[in-house]
Structures are given as C-alpha cells and as structure tokens.
N, CA, C and O atoms as CSV, one atom per row, in Angstrom:
chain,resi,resn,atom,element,x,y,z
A,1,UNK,N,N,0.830,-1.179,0.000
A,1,UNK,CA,C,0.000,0.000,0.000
A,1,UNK,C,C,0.878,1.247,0.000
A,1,UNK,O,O,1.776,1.413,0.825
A,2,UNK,N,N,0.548,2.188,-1.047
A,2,UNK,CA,C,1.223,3.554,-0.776
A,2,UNK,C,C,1.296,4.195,0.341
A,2,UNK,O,O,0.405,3.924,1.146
A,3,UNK,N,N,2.288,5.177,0.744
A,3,UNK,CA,C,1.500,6.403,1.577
A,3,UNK,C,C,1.344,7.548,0.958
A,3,UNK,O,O,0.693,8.489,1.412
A,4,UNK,N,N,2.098,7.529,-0.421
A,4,UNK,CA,C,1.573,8.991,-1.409
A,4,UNK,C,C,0.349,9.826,-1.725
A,4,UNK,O,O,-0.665,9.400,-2.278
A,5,UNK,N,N,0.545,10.968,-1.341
A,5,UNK,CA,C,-1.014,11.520,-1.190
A,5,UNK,C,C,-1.338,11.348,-2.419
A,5,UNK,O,O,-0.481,11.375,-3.303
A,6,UNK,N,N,-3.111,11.067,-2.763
A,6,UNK,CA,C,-3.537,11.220,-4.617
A,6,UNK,C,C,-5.271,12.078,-4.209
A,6,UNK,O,O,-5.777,12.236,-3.098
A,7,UNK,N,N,-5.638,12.353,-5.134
A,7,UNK,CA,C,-6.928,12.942,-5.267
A,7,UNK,C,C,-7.758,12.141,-5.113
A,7,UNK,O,O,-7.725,10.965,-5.475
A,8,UNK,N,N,-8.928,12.920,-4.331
A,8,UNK,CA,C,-10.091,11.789,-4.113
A,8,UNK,C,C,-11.530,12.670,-4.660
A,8,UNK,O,O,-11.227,13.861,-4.721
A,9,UNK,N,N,-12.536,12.512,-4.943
A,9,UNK,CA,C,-13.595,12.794,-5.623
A,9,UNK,C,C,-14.632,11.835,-4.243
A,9,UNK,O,O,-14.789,10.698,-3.797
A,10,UNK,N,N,-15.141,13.346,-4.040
A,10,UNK,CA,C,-16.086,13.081,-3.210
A,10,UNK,C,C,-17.714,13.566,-3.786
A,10,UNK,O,O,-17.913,14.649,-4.336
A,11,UNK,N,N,-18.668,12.650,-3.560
A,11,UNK,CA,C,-20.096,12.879,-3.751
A,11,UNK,C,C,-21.203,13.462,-2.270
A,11,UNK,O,O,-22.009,12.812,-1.605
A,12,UNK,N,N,-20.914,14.491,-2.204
A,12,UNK,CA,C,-21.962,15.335,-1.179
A,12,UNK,C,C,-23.328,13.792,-0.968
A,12,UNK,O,O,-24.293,14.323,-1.518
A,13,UNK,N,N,-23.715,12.698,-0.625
A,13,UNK,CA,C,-24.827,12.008,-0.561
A,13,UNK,C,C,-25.095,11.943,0.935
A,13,UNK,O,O,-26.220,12.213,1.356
A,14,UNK,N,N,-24.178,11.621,1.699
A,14,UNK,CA,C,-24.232,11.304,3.236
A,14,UNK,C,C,-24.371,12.691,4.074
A,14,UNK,O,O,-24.023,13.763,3.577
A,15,UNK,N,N,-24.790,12.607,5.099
A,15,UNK,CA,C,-24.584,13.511,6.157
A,15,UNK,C,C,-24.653,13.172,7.509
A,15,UNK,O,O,-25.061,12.116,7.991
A,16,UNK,N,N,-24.162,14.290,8.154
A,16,UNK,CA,C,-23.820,14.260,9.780
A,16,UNK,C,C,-24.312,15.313,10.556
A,16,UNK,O,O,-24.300,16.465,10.121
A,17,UNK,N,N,-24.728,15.039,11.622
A,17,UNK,CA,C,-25.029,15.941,12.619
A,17,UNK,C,C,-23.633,16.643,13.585
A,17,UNK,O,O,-22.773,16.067,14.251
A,18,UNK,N,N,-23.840,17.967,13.340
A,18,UNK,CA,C,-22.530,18.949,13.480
A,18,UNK,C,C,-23.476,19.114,15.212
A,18,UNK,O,O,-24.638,18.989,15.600
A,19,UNK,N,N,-21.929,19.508,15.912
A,19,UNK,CA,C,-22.304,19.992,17.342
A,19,UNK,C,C,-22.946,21.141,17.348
A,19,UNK,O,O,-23.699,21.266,18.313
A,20,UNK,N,N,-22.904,22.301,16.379
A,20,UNK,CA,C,-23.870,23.426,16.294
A,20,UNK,C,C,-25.025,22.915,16.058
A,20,UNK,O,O,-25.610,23.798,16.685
A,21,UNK,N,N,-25.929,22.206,15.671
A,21,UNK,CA,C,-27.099,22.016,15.483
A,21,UNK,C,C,-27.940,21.589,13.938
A,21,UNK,O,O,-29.054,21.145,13.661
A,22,UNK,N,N,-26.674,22.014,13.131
A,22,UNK,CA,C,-26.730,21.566,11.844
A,22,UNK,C,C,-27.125,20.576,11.469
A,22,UNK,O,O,-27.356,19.729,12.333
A,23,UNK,N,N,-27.327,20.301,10.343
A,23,UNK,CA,C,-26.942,18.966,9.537
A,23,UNK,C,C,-25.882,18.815,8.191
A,23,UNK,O,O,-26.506,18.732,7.133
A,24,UNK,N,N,-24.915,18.782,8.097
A,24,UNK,CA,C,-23.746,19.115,7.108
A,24,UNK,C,C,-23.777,17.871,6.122
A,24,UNK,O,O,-24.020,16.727,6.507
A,25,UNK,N,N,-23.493,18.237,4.746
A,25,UNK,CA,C,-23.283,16.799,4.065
A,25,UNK,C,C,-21.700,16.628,3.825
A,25,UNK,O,O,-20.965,17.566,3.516
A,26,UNK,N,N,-21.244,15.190,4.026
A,26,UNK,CA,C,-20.313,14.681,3.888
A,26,UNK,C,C,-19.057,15.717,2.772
A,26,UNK,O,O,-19.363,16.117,1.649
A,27,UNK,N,N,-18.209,15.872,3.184
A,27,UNK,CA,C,-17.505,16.184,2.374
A,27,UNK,C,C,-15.892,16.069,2.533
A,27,UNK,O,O,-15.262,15.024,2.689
A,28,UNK,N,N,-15.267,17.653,2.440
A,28,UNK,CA,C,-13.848,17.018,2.576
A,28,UNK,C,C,-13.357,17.117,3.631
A,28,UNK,O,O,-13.712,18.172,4.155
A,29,UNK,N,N,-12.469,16.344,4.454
A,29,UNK,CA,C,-11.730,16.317,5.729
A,29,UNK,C,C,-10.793,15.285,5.989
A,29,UNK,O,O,-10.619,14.424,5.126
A,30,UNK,N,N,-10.147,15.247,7.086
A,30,UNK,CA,C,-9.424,14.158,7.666
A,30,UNK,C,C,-10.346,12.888,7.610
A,30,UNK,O,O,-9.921,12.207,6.677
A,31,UNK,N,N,-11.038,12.491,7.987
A,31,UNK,CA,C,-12.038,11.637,8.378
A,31,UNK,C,C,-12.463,10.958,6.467
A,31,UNK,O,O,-12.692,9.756,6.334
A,32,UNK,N,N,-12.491,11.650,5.551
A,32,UNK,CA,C,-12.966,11.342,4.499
A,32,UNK,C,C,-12.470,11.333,3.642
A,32,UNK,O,O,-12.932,10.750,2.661
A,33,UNK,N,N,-11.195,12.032,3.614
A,33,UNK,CA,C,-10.034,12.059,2.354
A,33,UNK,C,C,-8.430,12.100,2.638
A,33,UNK,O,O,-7.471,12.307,1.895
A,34,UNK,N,N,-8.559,11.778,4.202
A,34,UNK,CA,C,-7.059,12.494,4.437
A,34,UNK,C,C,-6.418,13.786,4.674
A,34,UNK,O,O,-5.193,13.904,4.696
A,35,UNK,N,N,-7.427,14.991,4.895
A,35,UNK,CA,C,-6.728,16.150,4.561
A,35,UNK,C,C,-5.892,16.782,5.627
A,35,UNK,O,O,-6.243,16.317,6.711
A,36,UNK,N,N,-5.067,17.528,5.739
A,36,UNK,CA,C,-4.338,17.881,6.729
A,36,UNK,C,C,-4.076,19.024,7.082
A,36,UNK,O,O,-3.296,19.302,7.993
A,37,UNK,N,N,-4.988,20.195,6.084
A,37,UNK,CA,C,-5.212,21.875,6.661
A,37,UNK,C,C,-6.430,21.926,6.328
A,37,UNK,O,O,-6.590,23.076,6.738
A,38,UNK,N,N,-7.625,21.597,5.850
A,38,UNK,CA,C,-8.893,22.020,5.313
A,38,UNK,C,C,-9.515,21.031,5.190
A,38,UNK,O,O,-9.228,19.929,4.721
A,39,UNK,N,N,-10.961,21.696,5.906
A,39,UNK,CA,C,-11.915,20.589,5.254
A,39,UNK,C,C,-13.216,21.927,4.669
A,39,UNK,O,O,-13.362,23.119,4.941
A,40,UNK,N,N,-14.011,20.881,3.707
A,40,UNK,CA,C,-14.512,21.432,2.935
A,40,UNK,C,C,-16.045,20.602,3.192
A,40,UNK,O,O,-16.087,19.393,3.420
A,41,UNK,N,N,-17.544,21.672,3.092
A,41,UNK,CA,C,-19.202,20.701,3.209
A,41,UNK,C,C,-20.122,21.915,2.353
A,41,UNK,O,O,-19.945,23.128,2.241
A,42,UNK,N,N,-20.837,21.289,1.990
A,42,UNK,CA,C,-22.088,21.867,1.958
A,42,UNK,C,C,-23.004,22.129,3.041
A,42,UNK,O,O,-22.893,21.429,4.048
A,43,UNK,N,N,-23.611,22.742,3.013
A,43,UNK,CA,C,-24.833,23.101,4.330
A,43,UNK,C,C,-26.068,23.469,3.633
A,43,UNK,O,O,-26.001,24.326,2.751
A,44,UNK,N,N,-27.241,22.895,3.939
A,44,UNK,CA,C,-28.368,23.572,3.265
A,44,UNK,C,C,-29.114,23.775,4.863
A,44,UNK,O,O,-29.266,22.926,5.741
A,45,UNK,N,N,-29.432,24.980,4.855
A,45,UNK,CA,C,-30.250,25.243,6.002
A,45,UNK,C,C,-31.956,25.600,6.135
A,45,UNK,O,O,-32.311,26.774,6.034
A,46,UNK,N,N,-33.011,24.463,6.375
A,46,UNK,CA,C,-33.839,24.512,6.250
A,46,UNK,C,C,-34.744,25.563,6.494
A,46,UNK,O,O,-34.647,25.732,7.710
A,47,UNK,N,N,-35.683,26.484,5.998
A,47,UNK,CA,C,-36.235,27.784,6.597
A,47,UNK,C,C,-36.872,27.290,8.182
A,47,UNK,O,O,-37.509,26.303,8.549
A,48,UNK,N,N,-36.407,28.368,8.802
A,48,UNK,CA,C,-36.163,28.869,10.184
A,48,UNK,C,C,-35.536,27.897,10.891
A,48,UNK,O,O,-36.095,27.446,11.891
A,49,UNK,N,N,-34.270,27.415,10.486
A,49,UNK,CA,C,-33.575,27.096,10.953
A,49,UNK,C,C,-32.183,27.490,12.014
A,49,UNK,O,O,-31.691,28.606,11.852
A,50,UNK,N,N,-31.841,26.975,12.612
A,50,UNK,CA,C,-30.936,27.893,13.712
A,50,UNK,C,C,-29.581,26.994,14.577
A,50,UNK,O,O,-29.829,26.022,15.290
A,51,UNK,N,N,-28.551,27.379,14.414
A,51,UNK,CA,C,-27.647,27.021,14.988
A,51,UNK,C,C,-27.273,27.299,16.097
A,51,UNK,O,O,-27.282,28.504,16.347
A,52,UNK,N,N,-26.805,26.366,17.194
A,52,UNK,CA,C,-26.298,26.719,18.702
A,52,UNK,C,C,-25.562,28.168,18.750
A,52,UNK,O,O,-25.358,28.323,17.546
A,53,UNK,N,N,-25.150,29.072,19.244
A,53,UNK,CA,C,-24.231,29.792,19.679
A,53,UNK,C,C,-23.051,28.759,19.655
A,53,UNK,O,O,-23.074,27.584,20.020
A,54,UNK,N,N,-21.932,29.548,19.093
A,54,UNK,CA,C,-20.642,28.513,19.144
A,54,UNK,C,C,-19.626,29.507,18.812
A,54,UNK,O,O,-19.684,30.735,18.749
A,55,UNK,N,N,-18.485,28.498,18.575
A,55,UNK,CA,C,-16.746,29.549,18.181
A,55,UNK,C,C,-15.981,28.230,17.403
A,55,UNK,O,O,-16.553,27.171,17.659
A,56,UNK,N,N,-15.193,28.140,16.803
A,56,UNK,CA,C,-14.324,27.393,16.419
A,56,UNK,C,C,-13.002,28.077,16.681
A,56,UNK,O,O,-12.329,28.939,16.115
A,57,UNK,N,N,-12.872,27.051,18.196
A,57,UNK,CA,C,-11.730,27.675,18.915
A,57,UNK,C,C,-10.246,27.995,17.950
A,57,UNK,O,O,-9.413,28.880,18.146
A,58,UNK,N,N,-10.267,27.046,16.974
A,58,UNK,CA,C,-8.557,27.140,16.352
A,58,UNK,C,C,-8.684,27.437,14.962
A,58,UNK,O,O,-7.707,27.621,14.236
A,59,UNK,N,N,-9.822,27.486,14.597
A,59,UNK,CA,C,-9.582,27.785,13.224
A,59,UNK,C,C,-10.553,28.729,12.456
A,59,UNK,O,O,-11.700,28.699,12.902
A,60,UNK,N,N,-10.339,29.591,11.361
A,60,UNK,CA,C,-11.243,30.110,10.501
A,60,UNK,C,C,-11.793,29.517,9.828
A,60,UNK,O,O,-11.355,28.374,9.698
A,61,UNK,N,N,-13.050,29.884,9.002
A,61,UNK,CA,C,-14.111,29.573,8.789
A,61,UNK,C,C,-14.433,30.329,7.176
A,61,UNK,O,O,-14.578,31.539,7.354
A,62,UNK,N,N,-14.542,30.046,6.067
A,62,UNK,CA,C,-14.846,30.660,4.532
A,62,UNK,C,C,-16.154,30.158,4.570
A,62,UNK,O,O,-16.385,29.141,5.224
A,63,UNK,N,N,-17.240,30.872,3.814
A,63,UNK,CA,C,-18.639,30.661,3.615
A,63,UNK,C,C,-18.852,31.265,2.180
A,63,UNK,O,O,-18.389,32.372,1.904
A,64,UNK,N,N,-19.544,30.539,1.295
A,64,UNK,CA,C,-19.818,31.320,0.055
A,64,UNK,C,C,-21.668,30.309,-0.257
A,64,UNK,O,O,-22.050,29.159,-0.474
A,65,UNK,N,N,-22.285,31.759,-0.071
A,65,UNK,CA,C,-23.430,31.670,-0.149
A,65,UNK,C,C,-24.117,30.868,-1.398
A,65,UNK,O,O,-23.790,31.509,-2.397
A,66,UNK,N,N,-24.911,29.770,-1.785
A,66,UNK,CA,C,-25.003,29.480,-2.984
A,66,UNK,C,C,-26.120,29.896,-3.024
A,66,UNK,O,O,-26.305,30.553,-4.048
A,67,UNK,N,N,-27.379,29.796,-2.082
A,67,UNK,CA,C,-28.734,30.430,-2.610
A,67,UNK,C,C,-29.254,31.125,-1.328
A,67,UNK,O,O,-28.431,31.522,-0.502
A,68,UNK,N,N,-30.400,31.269,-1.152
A,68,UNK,CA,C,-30.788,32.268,0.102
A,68,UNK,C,C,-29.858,32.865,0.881
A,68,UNK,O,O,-28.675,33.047,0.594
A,69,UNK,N,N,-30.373,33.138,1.785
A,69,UNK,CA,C,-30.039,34.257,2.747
A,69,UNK,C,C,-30.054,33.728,4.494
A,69,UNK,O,O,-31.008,33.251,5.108
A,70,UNK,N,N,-28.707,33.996,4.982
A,70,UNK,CA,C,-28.735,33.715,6.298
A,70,UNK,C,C,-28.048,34.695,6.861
A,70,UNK,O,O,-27.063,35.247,6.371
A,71,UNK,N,N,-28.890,35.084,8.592
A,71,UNK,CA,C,-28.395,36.389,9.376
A,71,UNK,C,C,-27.608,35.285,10.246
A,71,UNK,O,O,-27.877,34.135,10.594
A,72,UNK,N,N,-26.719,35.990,10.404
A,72,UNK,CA,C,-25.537,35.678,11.794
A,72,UNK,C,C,-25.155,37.063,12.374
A,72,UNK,O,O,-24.835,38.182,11.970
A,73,UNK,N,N,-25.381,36.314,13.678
A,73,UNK,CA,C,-24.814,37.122,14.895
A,73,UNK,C,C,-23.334,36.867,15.409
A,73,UNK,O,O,-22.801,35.759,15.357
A,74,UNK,N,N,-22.873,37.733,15.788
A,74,UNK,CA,C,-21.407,37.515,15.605
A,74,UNK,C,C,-21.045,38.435,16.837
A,74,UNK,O,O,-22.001,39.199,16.970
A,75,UNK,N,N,-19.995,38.729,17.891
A,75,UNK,CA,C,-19.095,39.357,18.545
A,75,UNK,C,C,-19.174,38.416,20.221
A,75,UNK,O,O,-20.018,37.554,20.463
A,76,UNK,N,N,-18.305,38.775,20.987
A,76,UNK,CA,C,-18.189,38.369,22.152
A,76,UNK,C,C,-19.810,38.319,22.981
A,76,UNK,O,O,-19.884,37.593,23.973
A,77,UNK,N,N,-20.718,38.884,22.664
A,77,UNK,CA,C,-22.005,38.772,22.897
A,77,UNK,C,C,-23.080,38.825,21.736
A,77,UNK,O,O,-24.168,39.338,22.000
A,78,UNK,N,N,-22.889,38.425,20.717
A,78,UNK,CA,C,-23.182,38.438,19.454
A,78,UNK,C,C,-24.093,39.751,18.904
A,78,UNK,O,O,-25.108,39.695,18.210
A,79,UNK,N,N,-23.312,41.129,19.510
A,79,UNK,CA,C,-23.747,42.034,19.281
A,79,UNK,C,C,-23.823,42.542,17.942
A,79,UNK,O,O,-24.511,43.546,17.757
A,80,UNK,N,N,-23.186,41.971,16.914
A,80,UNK,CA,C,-23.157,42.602,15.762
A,80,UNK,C,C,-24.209,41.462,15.179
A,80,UNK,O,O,-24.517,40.428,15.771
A,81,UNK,N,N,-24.662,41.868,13.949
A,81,UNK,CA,C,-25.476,41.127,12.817
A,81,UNK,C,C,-24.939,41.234,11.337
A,81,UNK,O,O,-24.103,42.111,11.116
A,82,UNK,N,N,-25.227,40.657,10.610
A,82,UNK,CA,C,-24.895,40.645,8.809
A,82,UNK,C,C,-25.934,39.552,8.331
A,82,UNK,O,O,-26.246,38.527,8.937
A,83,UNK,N,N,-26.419,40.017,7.060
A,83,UNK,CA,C,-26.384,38.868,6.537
A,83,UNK,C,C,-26.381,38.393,4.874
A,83,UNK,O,O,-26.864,38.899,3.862
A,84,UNK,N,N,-25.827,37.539,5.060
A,84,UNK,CA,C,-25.411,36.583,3.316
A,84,UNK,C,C,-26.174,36.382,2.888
A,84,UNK,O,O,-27.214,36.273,3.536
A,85,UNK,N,N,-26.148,36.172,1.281
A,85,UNK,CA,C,-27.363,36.219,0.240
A,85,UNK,C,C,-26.003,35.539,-0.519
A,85,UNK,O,O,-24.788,35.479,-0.327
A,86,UNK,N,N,-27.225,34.965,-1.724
A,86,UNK,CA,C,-26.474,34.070,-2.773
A,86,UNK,C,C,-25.405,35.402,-3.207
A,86,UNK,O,O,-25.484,36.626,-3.101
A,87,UNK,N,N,-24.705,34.743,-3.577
A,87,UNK,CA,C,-23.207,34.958,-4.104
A,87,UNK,C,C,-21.940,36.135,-3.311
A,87,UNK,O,O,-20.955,36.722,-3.759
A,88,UNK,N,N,-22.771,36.052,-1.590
A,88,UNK,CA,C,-21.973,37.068,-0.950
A,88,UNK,C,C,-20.659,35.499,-0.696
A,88,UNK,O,O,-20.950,34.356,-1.047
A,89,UNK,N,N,-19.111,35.933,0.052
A,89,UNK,CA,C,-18.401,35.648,0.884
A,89,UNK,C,C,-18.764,36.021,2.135
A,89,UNK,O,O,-19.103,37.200,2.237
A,90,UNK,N,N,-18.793,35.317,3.179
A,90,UNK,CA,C,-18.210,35.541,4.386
A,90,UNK,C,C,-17.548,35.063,5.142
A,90,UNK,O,O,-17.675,33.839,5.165
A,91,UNK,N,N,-16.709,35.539,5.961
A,91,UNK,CA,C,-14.743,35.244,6.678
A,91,UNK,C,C,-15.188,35.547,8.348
A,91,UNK,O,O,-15.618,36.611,8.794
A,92,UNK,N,N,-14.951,34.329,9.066
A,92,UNK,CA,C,-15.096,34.233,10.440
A,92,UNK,C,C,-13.694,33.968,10.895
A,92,UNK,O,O,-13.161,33.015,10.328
A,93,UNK,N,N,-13.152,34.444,11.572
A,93,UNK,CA,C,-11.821,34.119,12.263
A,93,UNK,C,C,-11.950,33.152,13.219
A,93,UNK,O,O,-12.947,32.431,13.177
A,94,UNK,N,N,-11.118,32.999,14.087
A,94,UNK,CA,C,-11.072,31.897,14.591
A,94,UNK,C,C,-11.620,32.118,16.158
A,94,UNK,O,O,-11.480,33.313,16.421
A,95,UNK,N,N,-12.065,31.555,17.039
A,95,UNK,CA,C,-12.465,32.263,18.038
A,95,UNK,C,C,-13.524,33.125,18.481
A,95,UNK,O,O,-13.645,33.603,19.609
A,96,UNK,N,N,-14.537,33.333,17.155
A,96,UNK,CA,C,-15.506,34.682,17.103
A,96,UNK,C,C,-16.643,34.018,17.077
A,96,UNK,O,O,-17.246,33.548,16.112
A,97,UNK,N,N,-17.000,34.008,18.660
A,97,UNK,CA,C,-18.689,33.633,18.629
A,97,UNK,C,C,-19.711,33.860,17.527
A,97,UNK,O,O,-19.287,34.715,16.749
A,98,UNK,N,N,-20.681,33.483,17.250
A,98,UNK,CA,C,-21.311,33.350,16.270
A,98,UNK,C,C,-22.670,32.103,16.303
A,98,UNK,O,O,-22.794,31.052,16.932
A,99,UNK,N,N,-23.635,32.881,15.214
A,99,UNK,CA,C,-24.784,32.225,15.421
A,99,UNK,C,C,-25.716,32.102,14.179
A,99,UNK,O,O,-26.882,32.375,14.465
A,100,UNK,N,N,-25.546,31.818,13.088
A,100,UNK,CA,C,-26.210,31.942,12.175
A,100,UNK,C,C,-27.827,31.293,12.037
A,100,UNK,O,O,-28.022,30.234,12.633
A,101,UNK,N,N,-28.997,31.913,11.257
A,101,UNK,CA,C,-29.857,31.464,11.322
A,101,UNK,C,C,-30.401,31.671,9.931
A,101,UNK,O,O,-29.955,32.638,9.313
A,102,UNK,N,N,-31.308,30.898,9.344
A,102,UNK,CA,C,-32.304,31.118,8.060
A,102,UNK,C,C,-33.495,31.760,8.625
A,102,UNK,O,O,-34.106,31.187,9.527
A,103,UNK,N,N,-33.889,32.921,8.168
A,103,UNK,CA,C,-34.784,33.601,8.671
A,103,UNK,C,C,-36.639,33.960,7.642
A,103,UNK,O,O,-37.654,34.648,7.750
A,104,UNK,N,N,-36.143,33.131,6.918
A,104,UNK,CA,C,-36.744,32.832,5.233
A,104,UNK,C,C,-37.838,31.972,4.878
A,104,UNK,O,O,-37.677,31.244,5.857
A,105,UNK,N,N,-38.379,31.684,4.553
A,105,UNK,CA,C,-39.478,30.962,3.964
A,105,UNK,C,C,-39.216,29.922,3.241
A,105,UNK,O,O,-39.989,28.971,3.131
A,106,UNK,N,N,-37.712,30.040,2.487
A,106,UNK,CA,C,-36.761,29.220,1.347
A,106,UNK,C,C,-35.546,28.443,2.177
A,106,UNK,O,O,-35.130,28.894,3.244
A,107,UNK,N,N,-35.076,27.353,1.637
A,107,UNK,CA,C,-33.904,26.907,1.765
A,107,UNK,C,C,-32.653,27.686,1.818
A,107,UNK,O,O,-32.769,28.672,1.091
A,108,UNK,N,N,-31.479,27.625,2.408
A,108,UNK,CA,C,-30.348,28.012,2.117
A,108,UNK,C,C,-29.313,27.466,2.162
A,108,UNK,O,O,-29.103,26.850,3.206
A,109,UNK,N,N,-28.471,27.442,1.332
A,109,UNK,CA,C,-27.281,26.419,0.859
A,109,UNK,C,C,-26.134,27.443,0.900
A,109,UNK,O,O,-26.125,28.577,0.420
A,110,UNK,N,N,-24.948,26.654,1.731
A,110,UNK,CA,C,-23.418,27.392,1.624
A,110,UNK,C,C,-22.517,26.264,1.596
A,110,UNK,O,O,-22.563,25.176,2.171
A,111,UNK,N,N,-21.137,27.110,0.265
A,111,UNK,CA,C,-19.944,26.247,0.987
A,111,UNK,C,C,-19.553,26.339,1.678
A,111,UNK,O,O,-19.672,27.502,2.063
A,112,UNK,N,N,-18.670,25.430,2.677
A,112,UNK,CA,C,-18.459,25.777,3.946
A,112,UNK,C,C,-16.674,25.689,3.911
A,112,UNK,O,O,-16.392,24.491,3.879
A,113,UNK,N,N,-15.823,26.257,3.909
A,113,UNK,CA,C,-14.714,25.613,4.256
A,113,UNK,C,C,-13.720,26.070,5.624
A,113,UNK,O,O,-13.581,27.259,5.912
A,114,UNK,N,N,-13.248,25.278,6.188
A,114,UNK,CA,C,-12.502,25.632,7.410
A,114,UNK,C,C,-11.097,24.985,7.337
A,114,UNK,O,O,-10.932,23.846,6.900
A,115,UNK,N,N,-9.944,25.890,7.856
A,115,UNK,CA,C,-9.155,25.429,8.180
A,115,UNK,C,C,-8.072,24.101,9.235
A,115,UNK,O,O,-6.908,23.743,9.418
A,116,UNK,N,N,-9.471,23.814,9.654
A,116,UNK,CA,C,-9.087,22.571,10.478
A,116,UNK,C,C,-9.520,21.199,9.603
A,116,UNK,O,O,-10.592,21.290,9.005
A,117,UNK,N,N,-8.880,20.113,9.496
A,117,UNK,CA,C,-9.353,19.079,8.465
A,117,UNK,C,C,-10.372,18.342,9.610
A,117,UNK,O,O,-11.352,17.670,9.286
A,118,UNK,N,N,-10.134,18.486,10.398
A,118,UNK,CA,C,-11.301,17.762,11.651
A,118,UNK,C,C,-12.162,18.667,12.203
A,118,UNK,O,O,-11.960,19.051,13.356
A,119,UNK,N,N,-13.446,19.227,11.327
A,119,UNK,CA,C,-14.098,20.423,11.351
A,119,UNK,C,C,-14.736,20.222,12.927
A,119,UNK,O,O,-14.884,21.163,13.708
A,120,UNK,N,N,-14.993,19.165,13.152
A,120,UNK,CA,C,-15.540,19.663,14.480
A,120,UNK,C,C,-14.873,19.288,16.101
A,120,UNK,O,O,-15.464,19.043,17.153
A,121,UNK,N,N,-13.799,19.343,15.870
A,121,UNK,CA,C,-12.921,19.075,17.046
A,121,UNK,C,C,-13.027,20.293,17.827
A,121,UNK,O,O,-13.311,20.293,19.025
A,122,UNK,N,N,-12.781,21.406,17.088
A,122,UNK,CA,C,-12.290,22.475,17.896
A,122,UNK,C,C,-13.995,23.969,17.860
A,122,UNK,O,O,-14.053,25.197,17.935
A,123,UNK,N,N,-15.050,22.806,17.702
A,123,UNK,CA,C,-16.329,23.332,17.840
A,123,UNK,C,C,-16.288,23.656,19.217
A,123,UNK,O,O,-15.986,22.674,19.894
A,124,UNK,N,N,-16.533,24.937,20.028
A,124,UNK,CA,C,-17.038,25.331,21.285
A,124,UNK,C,C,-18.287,25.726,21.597
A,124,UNK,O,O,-18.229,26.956,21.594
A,125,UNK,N,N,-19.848,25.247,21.978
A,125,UNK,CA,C,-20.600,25.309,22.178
A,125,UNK,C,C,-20.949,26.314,22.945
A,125,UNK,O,O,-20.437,25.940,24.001
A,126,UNK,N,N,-21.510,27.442,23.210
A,126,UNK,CA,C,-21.684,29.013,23.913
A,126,UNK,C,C,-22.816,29.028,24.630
A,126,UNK,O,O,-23.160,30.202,24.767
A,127,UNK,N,N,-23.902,27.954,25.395
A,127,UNK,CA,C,-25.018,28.173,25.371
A,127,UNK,C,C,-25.637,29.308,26.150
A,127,UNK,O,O,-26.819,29.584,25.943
A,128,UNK,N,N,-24.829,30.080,27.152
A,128,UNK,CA,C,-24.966,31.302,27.835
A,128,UNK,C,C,-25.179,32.305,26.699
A,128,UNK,O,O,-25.518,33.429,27.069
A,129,UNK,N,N,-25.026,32.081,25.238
A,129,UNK,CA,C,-25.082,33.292,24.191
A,129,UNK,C,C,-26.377,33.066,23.625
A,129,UNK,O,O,-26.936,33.879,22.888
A,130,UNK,N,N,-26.932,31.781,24.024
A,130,UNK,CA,C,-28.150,30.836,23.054
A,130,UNK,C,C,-29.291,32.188,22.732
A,130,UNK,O,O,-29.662,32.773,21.714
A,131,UNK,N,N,-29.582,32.293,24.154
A,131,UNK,CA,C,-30.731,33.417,24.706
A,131,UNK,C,C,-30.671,34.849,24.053
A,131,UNK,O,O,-31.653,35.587,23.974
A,132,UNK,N,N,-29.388,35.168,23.585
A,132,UNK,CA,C,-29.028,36.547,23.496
A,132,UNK,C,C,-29.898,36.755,21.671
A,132,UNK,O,O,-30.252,37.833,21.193
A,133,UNK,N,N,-30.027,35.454,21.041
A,133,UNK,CA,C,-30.638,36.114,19.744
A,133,UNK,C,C,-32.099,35.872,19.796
A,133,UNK,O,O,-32.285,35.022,20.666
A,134,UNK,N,N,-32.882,36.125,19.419
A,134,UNK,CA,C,-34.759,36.212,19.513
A,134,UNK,C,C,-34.931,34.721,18.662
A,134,UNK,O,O,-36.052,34.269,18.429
C-alpha cells in the first residue's frame, strides 16, 4: 500500500449531525479524504432554521453563499449582525462567537470551508449566548 497523497472525488450524498445544530453533508476532511489543513461541506439550512451559539476555537471559517439568505450574529455577545445572500463571501476568524440562522421561507445552501481538516474538534458550544438572539 502507498503512503503517497492522490486525489479523491467526493459525492456530497451522506450527512452528519454537526455539534452546532446543523446537519452538514459529507464532504472534505481528515475523516474522508485524508486532509491535513482544510476541510470542505455543503450546508443547506432549512427555513427557520438555527444554529447553537458557538466559536471554532482554532480555526477560521470561509462561507460562500449558494442560494438564500442567512443572518448571523457575531461578537463576544453576538452584538453585531450581517447577513449573506447568494453569491456574498463571508470570513469568520477563529475564536468569534457566532450564530447563524435562516430567517426565510426558502432553503439556504453554503460552501463551507474551514481550516481545520477535523471540522468539528475544535467546535465550542456558547449556550450562555443561546438566549441573546430572539
């Protein structure tokens, strides 16, 4: 058996339940391809859907909106708001509480990619922040 890294071709079919509250489909990571700085998912977030308060203690976070629209709350008390629409970016650092929700009537779908290949190791759950969004 080799140990030479080679390309792998992955099919989004499976999914997992993320410690935020999600449901993520299978994609790229340690766990599924070997990777060793990034892993890569889809997310479709069902209307009025809502994620725990959380942080990803060690790593950043890339989002590129593919269809609807999701508000996230964001700062040490998730005092700030934004929100993504198909074809925005958005860049979470590492450490920055956060709370995204579908606030919509429609589905919403993002890529997701993070710098940790074991996306949910370094998930920190906030539930003292849970309360802070309506």
């Amino acid at each position: 058996m080799s140990s030479k890294p080679t390309c792998h071709l992955i099919r989004p079919e499976g999914s997992y339940e993320g410690k935020q509250g999600l449901s993520y489909f299978t994609g790229i990571a340690a766990e599924t391809v070997g990777s060793t700085g990034i892993c890569m998912h889809l997310l479709t977030m069902p209307p009025d859907a809502r994620a725990k308060a959380h942080m990803h203690e060690s790593h950043e976070t890339a989002i590129y909106v593919l269809s609807g629209e999701v508000h996230t709350w964001y700062g040490d008390r998730l005092e700030q708001q934004t929100v993504a629409k198909a074809g925005d970016l958005f860049y979470i650092p590492a450490g920055v509480p956060h709370l995204p929700a579908n606030l919509s009537d429609s589905p919403a779908s993002a890529v997701i990619a993070r710098t940790d290949p074991n996306e949910q190791e370094s998930v920190v759950l906030l539930p003292q922040l849970d309360g802070l969004v309506a």
